[in-house]
C-alpha positions as CSV (number, residue, x, y, z in Angstrom):
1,X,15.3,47.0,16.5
2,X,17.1,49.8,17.3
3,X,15.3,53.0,18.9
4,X,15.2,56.2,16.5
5,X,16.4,58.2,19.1
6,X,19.9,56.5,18.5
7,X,20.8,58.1,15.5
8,X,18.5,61.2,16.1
9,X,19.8,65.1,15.4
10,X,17.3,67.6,16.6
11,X,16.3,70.9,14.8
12,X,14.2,73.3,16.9
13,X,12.1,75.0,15.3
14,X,10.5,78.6,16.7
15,X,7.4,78.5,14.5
16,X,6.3,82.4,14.2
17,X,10.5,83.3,12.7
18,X,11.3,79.9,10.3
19,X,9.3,80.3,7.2
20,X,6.2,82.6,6.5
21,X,4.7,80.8,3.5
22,X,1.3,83.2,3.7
23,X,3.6,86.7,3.6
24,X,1.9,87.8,6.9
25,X,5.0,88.0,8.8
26,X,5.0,85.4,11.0
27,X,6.3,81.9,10.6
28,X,3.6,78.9,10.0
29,X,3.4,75.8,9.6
30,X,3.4,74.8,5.9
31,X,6.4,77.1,5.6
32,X,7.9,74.3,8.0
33,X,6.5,71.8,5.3
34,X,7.8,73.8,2.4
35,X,11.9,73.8,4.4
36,X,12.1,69.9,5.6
37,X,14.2,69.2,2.5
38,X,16.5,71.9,4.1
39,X,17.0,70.2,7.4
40,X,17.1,67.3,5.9
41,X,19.6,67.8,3.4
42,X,21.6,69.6,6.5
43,X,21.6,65.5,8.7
44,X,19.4,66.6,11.1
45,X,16.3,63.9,11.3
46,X,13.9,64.9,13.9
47,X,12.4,68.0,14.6
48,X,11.4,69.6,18.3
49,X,8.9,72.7,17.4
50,X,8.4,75.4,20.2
51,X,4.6,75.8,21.5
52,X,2.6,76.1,18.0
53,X,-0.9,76.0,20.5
54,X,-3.8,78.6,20.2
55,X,-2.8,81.3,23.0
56,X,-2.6,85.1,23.4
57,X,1.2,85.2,23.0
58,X,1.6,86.7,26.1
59,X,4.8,84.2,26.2
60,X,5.3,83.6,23.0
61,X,3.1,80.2,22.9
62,X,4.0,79.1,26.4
63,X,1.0,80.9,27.6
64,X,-1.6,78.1,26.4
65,X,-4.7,78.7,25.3
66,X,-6.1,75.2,23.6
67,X,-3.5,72.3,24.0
68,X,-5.4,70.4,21.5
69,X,-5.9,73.6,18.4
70,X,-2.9,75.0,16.7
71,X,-3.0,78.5,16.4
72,X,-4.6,80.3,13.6
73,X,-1.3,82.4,12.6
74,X,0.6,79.1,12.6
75,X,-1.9,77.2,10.2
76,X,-4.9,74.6,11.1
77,X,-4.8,71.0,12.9
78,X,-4.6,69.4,9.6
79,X,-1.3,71.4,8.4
80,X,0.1,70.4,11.7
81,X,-0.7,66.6,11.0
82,X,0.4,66.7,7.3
83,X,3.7,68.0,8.9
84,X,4.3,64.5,10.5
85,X,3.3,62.8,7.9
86,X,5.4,64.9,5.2
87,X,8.4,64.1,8.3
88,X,7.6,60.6,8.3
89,X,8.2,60.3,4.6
90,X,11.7,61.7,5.0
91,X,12.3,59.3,8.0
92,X,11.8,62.1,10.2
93,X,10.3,62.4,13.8
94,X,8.6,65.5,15.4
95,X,8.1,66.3,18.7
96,X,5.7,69.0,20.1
97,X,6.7,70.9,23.2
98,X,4.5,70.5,25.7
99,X,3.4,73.1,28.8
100,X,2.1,71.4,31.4
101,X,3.1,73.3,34.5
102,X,0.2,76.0,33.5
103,X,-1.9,77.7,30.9
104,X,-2.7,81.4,30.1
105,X,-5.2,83.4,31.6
106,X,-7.6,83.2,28.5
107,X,-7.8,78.9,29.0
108,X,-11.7,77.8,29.3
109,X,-10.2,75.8,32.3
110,X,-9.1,78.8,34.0
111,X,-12.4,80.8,33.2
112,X,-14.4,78.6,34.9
113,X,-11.8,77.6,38.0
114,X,-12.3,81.5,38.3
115,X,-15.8,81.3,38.9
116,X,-17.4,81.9,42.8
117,X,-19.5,78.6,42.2
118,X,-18.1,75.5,42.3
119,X,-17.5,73.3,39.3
120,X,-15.4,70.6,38.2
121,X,-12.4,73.1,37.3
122,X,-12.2,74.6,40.7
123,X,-9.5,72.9,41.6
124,X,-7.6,72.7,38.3
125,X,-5.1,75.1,39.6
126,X,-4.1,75.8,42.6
127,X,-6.3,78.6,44.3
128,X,-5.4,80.0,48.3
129,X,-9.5,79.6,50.0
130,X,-9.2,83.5,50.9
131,X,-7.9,86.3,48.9
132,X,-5.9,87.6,51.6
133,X,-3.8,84.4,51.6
134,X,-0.7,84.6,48.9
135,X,0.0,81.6,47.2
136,X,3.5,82.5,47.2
137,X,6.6,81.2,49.4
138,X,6.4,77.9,48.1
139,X,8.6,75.7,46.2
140,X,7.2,76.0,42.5
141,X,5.5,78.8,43.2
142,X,6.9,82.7,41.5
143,X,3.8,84.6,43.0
144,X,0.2,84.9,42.4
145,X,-2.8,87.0,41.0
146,X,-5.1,88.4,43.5
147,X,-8.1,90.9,43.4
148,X,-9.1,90.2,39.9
149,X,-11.6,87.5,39.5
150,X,-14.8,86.8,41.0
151,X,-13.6,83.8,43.2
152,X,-12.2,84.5,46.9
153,X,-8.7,83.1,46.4
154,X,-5.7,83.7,45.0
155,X,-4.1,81.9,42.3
156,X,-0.7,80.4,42.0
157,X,1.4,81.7,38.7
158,X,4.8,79.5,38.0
159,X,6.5,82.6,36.3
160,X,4.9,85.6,34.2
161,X,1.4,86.6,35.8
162,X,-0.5,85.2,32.9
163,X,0.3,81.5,34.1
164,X,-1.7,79.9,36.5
165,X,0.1,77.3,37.7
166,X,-2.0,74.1,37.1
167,X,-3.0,71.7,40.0
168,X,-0.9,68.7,40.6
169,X,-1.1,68.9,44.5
170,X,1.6,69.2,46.9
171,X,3.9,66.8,48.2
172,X,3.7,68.1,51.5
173,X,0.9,70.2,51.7
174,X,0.5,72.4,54.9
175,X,-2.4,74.6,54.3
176,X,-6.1,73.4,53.7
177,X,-6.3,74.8,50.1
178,X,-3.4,72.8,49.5
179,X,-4.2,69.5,47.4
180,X,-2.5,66.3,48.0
181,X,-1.1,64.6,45.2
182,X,-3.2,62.1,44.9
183,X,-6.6,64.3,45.7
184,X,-9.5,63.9,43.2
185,X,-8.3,67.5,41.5
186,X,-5.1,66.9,40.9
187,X,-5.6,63.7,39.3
188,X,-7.9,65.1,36.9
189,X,-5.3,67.7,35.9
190,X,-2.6,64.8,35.3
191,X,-5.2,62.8,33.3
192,X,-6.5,66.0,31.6
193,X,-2.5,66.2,30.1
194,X,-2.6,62.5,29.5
195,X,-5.2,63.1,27.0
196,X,-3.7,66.4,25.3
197,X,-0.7,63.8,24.9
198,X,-2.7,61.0,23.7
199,X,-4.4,63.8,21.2
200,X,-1.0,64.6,19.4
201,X,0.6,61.1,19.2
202,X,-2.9,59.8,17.9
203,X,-2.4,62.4,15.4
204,X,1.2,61.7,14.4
205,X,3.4,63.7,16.9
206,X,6.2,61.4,18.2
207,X,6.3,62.6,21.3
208,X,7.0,65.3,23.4
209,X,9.9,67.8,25.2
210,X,8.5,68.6,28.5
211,X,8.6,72.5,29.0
212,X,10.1,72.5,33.4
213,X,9.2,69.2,33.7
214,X,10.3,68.6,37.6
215,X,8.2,71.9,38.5
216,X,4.6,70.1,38.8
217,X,4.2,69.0,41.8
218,X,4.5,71.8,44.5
219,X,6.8,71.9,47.6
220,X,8.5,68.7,46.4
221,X,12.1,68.8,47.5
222,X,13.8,65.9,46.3
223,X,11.4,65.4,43.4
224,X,10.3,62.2,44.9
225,X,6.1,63.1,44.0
226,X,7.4,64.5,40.7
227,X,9.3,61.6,39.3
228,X,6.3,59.2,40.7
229,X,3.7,61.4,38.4
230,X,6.0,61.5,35.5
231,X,6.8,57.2,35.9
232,X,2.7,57.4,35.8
233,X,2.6,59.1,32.8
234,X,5.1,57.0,30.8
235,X,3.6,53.8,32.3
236,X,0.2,55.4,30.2
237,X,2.1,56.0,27.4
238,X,4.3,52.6,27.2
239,X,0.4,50.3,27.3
240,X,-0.7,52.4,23.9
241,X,2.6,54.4,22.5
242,X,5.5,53.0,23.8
243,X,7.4,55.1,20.8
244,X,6.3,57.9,22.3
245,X,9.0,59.9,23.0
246,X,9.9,62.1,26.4
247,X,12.6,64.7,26.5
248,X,12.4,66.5,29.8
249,X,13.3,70.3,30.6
250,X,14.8,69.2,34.1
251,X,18.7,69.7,34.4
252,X,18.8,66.9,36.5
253,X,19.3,63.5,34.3
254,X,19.6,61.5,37.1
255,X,15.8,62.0,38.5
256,X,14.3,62.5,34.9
257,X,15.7,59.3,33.3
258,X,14.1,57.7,36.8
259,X,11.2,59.2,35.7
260,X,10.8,57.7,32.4
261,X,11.9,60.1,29.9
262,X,13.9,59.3,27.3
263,X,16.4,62.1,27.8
264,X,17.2,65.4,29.7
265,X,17.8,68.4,28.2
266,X,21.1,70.2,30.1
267,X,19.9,73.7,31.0
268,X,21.5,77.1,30.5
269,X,20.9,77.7,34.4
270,X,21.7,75.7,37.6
271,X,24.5,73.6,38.3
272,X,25.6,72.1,34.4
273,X,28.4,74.6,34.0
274,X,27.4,74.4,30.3
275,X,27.7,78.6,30.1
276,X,31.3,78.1,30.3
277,X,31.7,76.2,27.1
278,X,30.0,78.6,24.9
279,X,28.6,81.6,27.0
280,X,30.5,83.5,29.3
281,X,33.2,86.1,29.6
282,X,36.1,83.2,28.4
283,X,34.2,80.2,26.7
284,X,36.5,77.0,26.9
285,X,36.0,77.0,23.1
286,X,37.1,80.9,22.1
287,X,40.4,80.5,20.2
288,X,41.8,82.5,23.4
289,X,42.3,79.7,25.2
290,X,41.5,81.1,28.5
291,X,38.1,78.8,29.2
292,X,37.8,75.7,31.5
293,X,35.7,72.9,31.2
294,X,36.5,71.2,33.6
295,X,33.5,71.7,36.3
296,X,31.5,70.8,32.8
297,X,33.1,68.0,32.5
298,X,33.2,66.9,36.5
299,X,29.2,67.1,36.7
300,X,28.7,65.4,33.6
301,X,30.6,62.4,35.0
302,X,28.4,62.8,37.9
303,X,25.1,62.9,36.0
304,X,26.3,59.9,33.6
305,X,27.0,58.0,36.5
306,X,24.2,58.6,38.5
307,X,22.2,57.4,35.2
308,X,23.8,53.9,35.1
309,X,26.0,55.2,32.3
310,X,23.2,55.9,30.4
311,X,24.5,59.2,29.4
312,X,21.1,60.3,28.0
313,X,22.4,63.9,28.3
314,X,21.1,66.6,25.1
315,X,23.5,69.6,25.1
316,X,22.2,71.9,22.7
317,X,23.9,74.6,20.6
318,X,21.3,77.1,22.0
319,X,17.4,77.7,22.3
320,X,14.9,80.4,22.4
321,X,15.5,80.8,25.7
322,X,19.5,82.4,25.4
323,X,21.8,84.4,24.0
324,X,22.2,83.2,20.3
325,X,25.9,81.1,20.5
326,X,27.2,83.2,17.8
327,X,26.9,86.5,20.3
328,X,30.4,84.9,22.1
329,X,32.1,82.7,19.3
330,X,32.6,83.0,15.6
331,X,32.0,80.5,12.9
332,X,35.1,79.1,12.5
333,X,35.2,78.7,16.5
334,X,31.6,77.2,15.9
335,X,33.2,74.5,13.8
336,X,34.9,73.2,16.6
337,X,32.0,73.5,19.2
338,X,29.7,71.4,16.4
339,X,32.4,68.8,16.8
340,X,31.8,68.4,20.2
341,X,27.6,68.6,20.4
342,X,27.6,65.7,17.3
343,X,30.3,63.5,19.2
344,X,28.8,63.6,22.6
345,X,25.9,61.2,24.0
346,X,22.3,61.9,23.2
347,X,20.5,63.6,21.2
348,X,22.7,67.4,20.0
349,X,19.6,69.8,19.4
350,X,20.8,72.5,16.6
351,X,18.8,75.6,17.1
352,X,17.2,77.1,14.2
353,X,20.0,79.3,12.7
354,X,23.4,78.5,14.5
355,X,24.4,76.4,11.3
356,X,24.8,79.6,9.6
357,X,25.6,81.9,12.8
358,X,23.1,84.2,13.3
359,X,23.5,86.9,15.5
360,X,22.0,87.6,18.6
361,X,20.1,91.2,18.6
362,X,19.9,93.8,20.8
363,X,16.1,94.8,20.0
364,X,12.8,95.8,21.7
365,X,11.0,93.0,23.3
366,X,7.7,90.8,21.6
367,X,5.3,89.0,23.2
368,X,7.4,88.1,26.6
369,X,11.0,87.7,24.9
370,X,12.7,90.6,26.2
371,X,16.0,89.8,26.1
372,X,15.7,86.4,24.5
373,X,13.7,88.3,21.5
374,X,17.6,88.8,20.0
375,X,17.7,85.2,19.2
376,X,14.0,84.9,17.8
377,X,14.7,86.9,14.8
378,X,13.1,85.9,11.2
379,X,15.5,83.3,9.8
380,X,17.6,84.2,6.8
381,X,17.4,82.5,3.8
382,X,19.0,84.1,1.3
383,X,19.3,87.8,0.0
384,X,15.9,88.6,-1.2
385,X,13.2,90.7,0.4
386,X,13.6,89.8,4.3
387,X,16.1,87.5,3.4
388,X,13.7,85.4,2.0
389,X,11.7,84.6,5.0
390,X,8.6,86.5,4.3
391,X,6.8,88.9,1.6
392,X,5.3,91.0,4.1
393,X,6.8,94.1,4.1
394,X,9.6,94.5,6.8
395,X,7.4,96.5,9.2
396,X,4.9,93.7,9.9
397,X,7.8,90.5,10.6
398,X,7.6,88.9,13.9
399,X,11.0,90.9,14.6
400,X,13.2,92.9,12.9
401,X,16.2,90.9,10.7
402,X,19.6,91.5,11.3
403,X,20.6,94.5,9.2
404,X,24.4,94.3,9.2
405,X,25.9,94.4,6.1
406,X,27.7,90.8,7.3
407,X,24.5,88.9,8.3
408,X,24.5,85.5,7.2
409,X,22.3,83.5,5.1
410,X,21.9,79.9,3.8
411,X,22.1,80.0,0.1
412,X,25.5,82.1,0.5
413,X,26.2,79.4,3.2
414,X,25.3,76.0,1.8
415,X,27.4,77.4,-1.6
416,X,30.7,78.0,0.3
417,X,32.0,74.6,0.5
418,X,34.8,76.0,3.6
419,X,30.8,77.7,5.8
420,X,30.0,76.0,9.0
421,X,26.8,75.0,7.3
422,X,28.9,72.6,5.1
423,X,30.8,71.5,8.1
424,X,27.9,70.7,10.4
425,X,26.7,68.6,7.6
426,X,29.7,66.4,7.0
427,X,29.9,65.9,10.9
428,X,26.1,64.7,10.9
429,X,26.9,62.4,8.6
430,X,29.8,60.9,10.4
431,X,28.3,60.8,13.5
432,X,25.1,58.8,11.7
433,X,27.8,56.5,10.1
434,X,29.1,55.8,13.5
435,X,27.4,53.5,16.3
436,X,30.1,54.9,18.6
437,X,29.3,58.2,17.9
438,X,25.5,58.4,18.5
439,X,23.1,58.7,21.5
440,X,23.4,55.8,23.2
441,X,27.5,55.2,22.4
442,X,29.1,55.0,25.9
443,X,32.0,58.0,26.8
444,X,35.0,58.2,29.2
445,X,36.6,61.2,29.2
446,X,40.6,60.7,28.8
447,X,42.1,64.4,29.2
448,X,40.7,67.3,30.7
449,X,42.3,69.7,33.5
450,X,41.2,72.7,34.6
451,X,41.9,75.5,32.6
452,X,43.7,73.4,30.3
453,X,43.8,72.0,26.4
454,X,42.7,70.0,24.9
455,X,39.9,67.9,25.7
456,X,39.7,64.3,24.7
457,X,37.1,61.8,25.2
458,X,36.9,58.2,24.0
459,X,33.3,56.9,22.6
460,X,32.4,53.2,22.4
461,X,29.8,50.9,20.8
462,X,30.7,47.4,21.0
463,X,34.4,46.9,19.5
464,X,34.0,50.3,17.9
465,X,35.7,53.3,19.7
466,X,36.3,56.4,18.3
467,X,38.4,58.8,19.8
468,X,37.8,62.8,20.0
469,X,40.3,65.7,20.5
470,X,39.5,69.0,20.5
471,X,41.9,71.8,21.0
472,X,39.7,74.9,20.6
473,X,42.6,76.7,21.9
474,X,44.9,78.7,19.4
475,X,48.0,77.7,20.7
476,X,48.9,73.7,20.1
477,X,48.4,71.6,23.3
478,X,49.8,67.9,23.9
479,X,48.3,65.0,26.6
480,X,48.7,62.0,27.8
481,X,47.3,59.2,25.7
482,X,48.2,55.6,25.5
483,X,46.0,54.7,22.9
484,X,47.2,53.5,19.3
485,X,45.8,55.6,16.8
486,X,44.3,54.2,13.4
487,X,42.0,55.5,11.0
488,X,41.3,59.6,10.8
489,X,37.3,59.7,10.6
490,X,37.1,63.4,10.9
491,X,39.9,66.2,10.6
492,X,39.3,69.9,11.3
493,X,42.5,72.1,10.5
494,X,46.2,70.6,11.5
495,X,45.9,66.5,11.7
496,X,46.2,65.5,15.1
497,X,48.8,63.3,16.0
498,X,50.7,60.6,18.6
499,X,53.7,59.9,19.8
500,X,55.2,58.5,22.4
501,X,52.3,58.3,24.4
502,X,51.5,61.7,24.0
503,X,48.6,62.9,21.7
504,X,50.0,66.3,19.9
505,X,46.7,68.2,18.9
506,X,47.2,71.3,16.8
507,X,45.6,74.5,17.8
508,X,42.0,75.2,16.7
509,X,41.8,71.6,15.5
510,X,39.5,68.4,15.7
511,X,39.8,65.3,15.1
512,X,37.7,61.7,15.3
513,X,40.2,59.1,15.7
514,X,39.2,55.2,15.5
515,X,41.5,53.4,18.1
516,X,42.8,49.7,18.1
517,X,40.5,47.3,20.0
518,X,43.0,44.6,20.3
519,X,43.7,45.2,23.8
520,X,41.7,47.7,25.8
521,X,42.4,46.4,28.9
522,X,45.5,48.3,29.9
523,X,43.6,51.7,29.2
């Protein structure tokens, strides 16, 4: 039986700006319920929803409060179970995202690990033994809080100073306040986030993306005492939910897959070079044609071979944590770029939005965006009050909307048959259609040069292989390509053609190209 991963297309969901069904403002859960025919109806299947925990919102939802209560503004426990069971219905698959790196200031746990007298949550983060002593200048570590609880010690934070960093010991600790990895304290934090896990999948959830997975265990170059907590983690999870799903936050495929998650999510930081497909001064696909994806492309290749071929890579149109896409590319440029995230292995993750390009905002910060808050903003529905996200009047929204007289919205979307919104949708389909085409289709990359067009890849399931060109480019660009063209799957703008053992590709055109299998061998 094939895994639902294989043919899965992820939505992401930020709670408090998809669908306020209670006109307070902010986003909730049965609004979620009330839009899964939506995303549905759009091919994507499964659905990844940013932190939806009690917490202060000090971090929008990353700061947790209760790992096992969903937050009063998003709805109750019960709305967020009926949510996997209305998903279920559908065929659909949810997964939470989990924080386990640390918790807000306001957690019970960290109330009483703040206390002078010992108790069994002393050591469930990771406190100096004397406030003079910074828990800073180590690897994991941003800083820490000092001076402001009753405990002599100061406490470790992983990035804002409402985080306390959460105990998983150090892989080579140096300092007597420093736990070892497999000290009684920081095995009770690992099996205190075994059973918020267990809590959610009990309940429904089908598993989990891992918010910085590779930062729990402290001073761990290498990862080595990292990868070993996470393979003891999915070792729990295979002996009672082996469907249980993992998707890490990592940027390093080739140490989370050894881990046991399922995938790795590419991040907008470190060494991907994913920024210069979609987000930098010349994106590879602007209609300029001045981009390069070729360092993309060359660490890719690295990654997918360092994962056996695996190629269990998400690339994701954007998230809550950049620049909305549509900030650097326009829709018709988007068409292109959605032809590349739903022919590439693993799972594509759609952002909330980008299928109708929403802008990115230049507006005040809330609750720890700052300048991420620009691609938070209230969805937009259609052209009613709010654009139909919310009755509350426009003063009490999560953010303000976009209030350009060109701002998108799905019913004026979904009706123009020529939108990206109707594009994305016949690609999802294909790609479903497709073996070759989804996560775990194999890839070899057959043309791409730096700085040049176009870029062609060759995807493969068994005796199915699908070719994909992609000239974002304006100008037309030709390459090398010995393969024998057959049936046209997918066309976007001038049909792309062969001859001579060239492939012509138009510009500002895609195409999905089934190949003849007769004789692979030469190529």
């Amino acid at each position: 039986m094939k895994h639902w991963l294989e043919q899965s297309i992820f939505y992401e969901i930020y709670p408090q700006s998809f669908y306020d069904s209670n006109g307070d403002g902010i986003g909730d859960i049965p609004g979620i319920i009330e839009k899964l025919d939506y995303i549905y109806d759009l091919g994507c299947n499964a659905l990844w929803l940013n932190p939806c925990y009690l917490s202060p919102f000090g971090d929008a939802g990353y700061d947790v409060a209760d790992y096992c209560q969903v937050a009063p503004r998003y709805g109750t426990n019960e709305d967020l179970i009926l949510l996997f069971q209305e998903a279920h219905k559908r065929n659909m698959h949810v997964i939470l995202d989990l924080v386990p790196g640390h918790t807000s200031t306001e957690h019970p746990w960290f109330r009483e690990s703040c206390k002078n007298e010992p108790n069994e949550y002393s050591g469930r983060y990771i406190w100096t033994d004397s406030i003079w002593t910074d828990a800073a200048d180590y690897e994991g570590i941003s800083g820490s809080l000092r001076g402001l609880y009753p405990r002599n010690g100061s406490v470790a934070v992983n990035f804002f100073s409402n985080q306390p960093a959460l105990n998983y010991g150090f892989a080579n600790p140096s300092e007597p306040w420093q736990s070892a990895v497999d000290a009684p304290e920081a095995l009770a934090t690992r099996q205190a986030m075994k059973e918020v896990m267990e809590f959610w999948i009990s309940k429904g959830c089908d598993g989990f993306r891992v918010d910085m997975a590779g930062s729990l265990v402290k001073n761990d170059y290498g990862s080595v005492e990292t990868i070993k907590l996470w393979q003891d983690i999915r070792n729990f999870l295979d002996e009672k939910y082996p469907e249980a799903v993992l998707i890490s936050e990592w940027g390093e495929p080739d140490k989370s897959l050894m881990a046991g998650f399922h995938m790795d999510f590419l991040l907008h930081y470190g060494p991907s070079h994913y920024m210069d497909l979609f987000r930098c001064e010349h994106p590879y696909f602007c209609r300029e044609g001045k981009g390069n994806a070729f360092l993309f492309v060359d660490t890719y290749i690295k990654n997918y071979t360092l994962t056996n071929g695996k190629g269990l890579i998400c690339i994701p149109s954007g998230n809550h944590d950049m620049e909305r896409i549509r900030k650097y590319l326009d829709e018709e440029e988007l068409k292109i770029v959605f032809a590349f995230l739903l022919s590439m292995p693993g799972a594509p993750f759609l952002y909330y939005g980008d299928e109708i390009g929403m802008q990115h905002l230049a507006i005040p910060s809330v609750e720890g965006g700052y300048d991420r808050t620009g691609a938070r903003t209230p969805m937009q529905w259609n052209d009613e009050k709010n654009y139909g996200f919310s009755e509350a009047e426009a003063d009490k929204l999560y953010t303000q909307q976009d209030l350009s007289a060109n701002a998108p919205v799905v019913s004026g979307r979904m009706a123009d048959a020529a939108s990206l919104w109707n594009e994305i949708q016949k690609l999802c389909e294909i790609r479903k259609s497709f073996p070759a085409l989804c996560a775990f289709g194999e890839i070899q990359f057959v043309y791409c040069e730096p700085e040049k067009y176009p870029l062609v890849y060759l995807r493969t399931s068994g005796n199915e292989k699908i070719l994909v060109a992609l000239n974002p480019s304006e100008k037309d660009a030709i390459c090398p390509c010995a393969y024998q063209l057959e049936d046209i799957i997918y066309s976007l703008g001038k049909p792309i053609s062969s001859k001579e053992g060239m492939l012509h590709v138009p510009g500002q055109s895609a195409g999905f190209i089934k190949v003849d299998t007769t004789d692979m061998s030469k190529h």
